[in-house]
Residue, then its C-alpha position, 0 to 999 in steps of 0.5 A: x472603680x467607683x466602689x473602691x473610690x468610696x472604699x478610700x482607695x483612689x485620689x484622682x482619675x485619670x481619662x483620656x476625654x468625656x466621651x470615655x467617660x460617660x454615655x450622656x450628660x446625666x451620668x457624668x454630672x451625676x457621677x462626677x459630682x458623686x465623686x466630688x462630694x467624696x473629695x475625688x478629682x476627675x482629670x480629662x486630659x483632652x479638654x484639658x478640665x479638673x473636675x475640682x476647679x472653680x469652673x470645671x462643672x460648667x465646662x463639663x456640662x456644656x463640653x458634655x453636651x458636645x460629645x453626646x451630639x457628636x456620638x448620637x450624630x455619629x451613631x446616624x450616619x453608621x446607620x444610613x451607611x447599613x440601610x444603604x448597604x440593605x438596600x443595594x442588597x448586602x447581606x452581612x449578617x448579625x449573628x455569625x452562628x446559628x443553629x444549622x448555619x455558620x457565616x462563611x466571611x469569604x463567600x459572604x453568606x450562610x452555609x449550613x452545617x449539616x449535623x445541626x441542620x439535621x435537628x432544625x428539620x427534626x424541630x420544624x416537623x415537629x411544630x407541624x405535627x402539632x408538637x407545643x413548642x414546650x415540648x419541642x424544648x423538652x425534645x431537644x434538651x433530652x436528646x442532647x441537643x443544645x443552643x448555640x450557646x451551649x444552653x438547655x432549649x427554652x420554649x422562648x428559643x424555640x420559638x425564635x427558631x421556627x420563626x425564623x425566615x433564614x431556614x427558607x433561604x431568606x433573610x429580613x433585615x431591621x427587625x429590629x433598631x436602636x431607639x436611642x444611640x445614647x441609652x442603647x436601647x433596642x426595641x422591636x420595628x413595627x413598622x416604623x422603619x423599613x424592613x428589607x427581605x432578601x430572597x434565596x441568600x444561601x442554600x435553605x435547610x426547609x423547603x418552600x412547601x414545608x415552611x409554608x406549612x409552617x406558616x399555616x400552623x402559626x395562623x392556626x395556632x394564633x387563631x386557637x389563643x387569639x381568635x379574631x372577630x369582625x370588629x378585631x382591630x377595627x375598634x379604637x376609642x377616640x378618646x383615649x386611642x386605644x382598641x377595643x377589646x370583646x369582653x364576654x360574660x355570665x349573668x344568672x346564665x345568660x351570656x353577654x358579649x360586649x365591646x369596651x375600650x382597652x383602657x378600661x381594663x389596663x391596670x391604671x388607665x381609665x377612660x369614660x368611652x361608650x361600651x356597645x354590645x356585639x349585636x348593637x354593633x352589628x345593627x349599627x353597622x347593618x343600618x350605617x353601611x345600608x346593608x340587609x344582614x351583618x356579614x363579617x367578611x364583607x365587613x371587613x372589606x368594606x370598613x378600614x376601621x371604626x372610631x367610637x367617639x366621645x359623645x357615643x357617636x360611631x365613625x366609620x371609615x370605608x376603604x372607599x374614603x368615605x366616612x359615615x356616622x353613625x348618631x348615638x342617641x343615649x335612648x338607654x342611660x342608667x339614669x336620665x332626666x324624667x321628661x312629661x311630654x304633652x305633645x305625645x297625646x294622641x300621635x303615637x299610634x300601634x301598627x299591631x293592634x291600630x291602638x293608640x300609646x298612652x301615658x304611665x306616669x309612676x312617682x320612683x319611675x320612669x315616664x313610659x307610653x305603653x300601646x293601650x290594647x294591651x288593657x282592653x279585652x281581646x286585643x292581647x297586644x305584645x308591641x313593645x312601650x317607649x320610655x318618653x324620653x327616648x321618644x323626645x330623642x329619636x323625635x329630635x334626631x328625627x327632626x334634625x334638632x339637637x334638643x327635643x320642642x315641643x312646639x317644633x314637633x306640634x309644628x311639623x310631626x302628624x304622627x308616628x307608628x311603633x313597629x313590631x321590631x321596635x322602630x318607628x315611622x314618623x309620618x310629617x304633616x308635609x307627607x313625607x315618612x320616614x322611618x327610625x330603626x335603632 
């Protein structure tokens, strides 16, 4: 109609109200003023408006504002009446046809036709033997057997037919649900509404055992594309929101495996989260949870899940209810502030070699304590050094300050230990020891 309204065809339009004439008040403003730019009258004979009139676009605008309210309020009491229908156990059915079934409206449910069901079973062994459900298509397409629309099998139709719980005799209602009344735009529920299973509903085509073997394939195959880790699905930025997702890679043949927030690999998102790596996750989780060795399983049954924070911090939220944090102490920046610290001298001590750390300062360099029986003859110490400013940090945490003094640590430290592992124990002048370990 529009085409031949430009093609000079059509003077006035006649509609019968404003609700027949557009979905929202967008499209009929949008195409009402289209047409008016063409010298075209619209004419609704219920409202009693000419478009051309001096007031007709006001009170098309406010009239059409009524009849989108009026439909989408119409739209939700249709729904309320089919979720009480869900509830109080009708069934209906949304597709009359499907292959093996067809909806018998006196007996108000599936009954299965059984030269289709026959190719359903075909179908359903063949996902269990291992069949790819491209070549289950291919399969189908070559004997001759097609859609209920009467199209070549997709790898995509398959897939929605072994799926499909209404083989076992079930059916799931809301699996889906209009958005928006206006747009009619329909989007899959993942659980923003309630779903509702009805058991046994009509005669199965697949049996109970068979299609639990069906299910245990699906889990197998999903674990072979998407297999699952500890921290999968656990991990969220609490930044941005999103998960984080386990990036793996090659440097001059040695693999590294780390966690980043999602955002930081979606095509224009950015976002400036801490990464971590695999096995500094499992040591936060060891030292957080209180645990002698990371345990996958147990982990996923202790934690319901992980938030990484803005300042690197990690949240850990137990089934339990209860939260522990984990505090990010930034020890490895690419760059960080070249620090001196005087108060070291003397009080950092090596429990391999009973050695005591001493001072590097190189100009370019970082400012590091190195145990000094690495230099003497006969010692041959291996104990690992410490740049100074990641003693100022785990000092201050230690100390329970969020920046590092001097004049506190002279104040309070006797002295600390470095251990072999790389922890260390902070011996205070009152005798209380306490030990840090990353």
């Amino acid at each position: 109609m529009l085409a031949d309204c430009e093609a000079g065809k059509i003077d006035i339009i006649l509609t019968k109200s404003i609700s027949r004439f557009a979905r929202n008040t967008v499209d009929l403003l949008e195409t009402v003023r289209h047409l008016k730019d063409l010298g075209i009258e619209v004419r609704f004979e219920k409202e009693n408006i000419h478009s051309l009139s001096e007031d007709g676009e006001l009170m098309l605008t406010l009239l059409a504002s009524f009849a989108q309210e009026e439909s989408r309020s119409i739209s939700e009491n249709i729904k309320w009446g089919v979720r009480k229908r869900f509830q109080s156990g009708e069934i209906g059915a949304a597709n009359k046809h499907i292959l093996g079934y067809r909806y018998d409206d006196e007996l108000r449910k599936y009954v299965i036709i059984p030269e289709e069901a026959e190719s359903v079973r075909w179908m359903f062994q063949m996902y269990i033997d291992g069949v790819s459900l491209r070549e289950i298509a291919g399969s189908m397409n070559r004997a001759g057997i097609r859609t209920t629309l009467g199209n070549d099998f997709q790898e995509a139709s398959v897939r929605q037919l072994i799926f499909n719980e209404v083989y076992a005799g079930d059916i799931r209602r809301q699996k889906c649900y209009m958005a928006d009344p206006i747009t009619k735009t329909k989007v899959k529920n993942c659980g923003e509404l309630l779903q509702y299973y009805m058991a046994d509903c009509h005669e199965a085509i697949i049996d109970r055992e068979t299609y639990a073997k069906v299910q245990a394939e699906m889990e197998r195959r999903a674990g072979l594309v998407n297999p699952t880790y500890p921290f999968t699905g656990k991990v969220k930025c609490g930044i941005c929101g999103q998960p984080f997702t386990r990036k793996k890679g090659t440097i001059k043949g040695k693999t590294y495996v780390h966690w980043i927030c999602r955002a930081k690999k979606e095509t224009g998102m950015s976002c400036t989260s801490v990464n971590f790596s695999e096995d500094e996750l499992e040591r936060i989780a060891v030292q957080t949870l209180g645990l002698d060795v990371f345990d996958g399983e147990g982990f996923g049954k202790a934690v319901r899940d992980v938030t990484v924070m803005e300042s690197g911090d990690i949240e850990f939220l137990l089934i339990s209810g209860e939260t522990k944090v984990w505090k990010n102490l930034h020890l490895d920046p690419p760059r960080h502030i070249a620090t001196v610290t005087d108060c070291f001298q003397g009080k950092i001590r090596c429990a391999a070699c009973g050695n005591t750390y001493h001072r590097v300062n190189s100009a370019g360099k970082w400012v590091y304590w190195y145990c000094i029986g690495k230099k003497r003859k006969g010692a041959g110490c291996h104990n690992p050094n410490c740049t100074d400013y990641k003693l100022r940090q785990v000092s201050a945490h230690m100390m329970g300050l969020e920046e590092f003094s001097e004049v506190e640590f002279e104040k309070r430290v006797e002295g600390i230990t470095v251990l072999e592992d790389g922890s260390m124990e902070f011996h205070f002048k009152e005798g209380r020891i306490e030990r840090w370990q990353r």
